[in-house]
C-alpha positions, 0 to 999 in steps of 0.5 A: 516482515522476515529477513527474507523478504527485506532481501527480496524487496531490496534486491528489487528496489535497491537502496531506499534513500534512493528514491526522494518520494514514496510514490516513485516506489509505488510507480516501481512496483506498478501500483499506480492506476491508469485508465483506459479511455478514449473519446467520449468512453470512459473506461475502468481504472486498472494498476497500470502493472508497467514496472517491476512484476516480481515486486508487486508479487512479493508485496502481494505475498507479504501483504496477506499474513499482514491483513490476517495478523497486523491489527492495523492493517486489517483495520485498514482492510476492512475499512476499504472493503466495508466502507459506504461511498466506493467500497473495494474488493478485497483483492483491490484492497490488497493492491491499495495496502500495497502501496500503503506498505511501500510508503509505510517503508520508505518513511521507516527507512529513511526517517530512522523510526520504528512502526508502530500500529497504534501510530499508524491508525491514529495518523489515518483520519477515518480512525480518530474519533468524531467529536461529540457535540 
């Protein structure tokens, strides 16, 4: 992430210690899934888009150079794109890697710690390797 874009995203959020949990951040950019039901109709789940729509663009526009040039996130990308049981669409990965990325700053603000690709997909459970029997 440039300079210009942790500006941007702390114009929009303010200060990161602000906010105890990462998913607050996420309800802010209005990331989180709503679904639109009533009766016995069960609609489709949407991002609920009822917070801060500059945010969410931002994070949409960083969020493509990530899926081409970070390794973990394409990783995480293809995963979701490719996987067997609900695979997504890809702009629907993009809003979930979203989400991921907001986490991912909040944890590296708050914890004093430096992110590291390696550490990331060795933390996600679908990326460690099965045991050999």
């Amino acid at each position: 992430l440039g300079d210009a874009t942790i500006i941007d995203l702390l114009a929009e959020t303010g200060d990161l210690f602000a906010y105890e949990h990462p998913r607050q951040l996420v309800k802010l950019a209005g990331l989180t899934l709503q679904e639109s039901s009533s009766g016995l109709h069960k609609g489709q789940k949407r991002i609920s888009k009822r917070g801060r729509r500059r945010l969410r663009a931002l994070l949409f526009r960083v969020m493509l150079p990530m899926v081409r040039h970070n390794q973990a996130f394409k990783a995480l990308h293809r995963y979701y794109t490719t996987r067997t049981k609900n695979p997504l669409r890809k702009k629907q990965s993009i809003v979930v890697l979203c989400g991921k990325l907001l986490k991912i700053l909040h944890t590296l603000a708050t914890k004093h710690r430096t992110f590291s690709e390696a550490q990331l997909l060795k933390d996600l459970p679908m990326f460690q390797e099965a045991p050999t029997a």
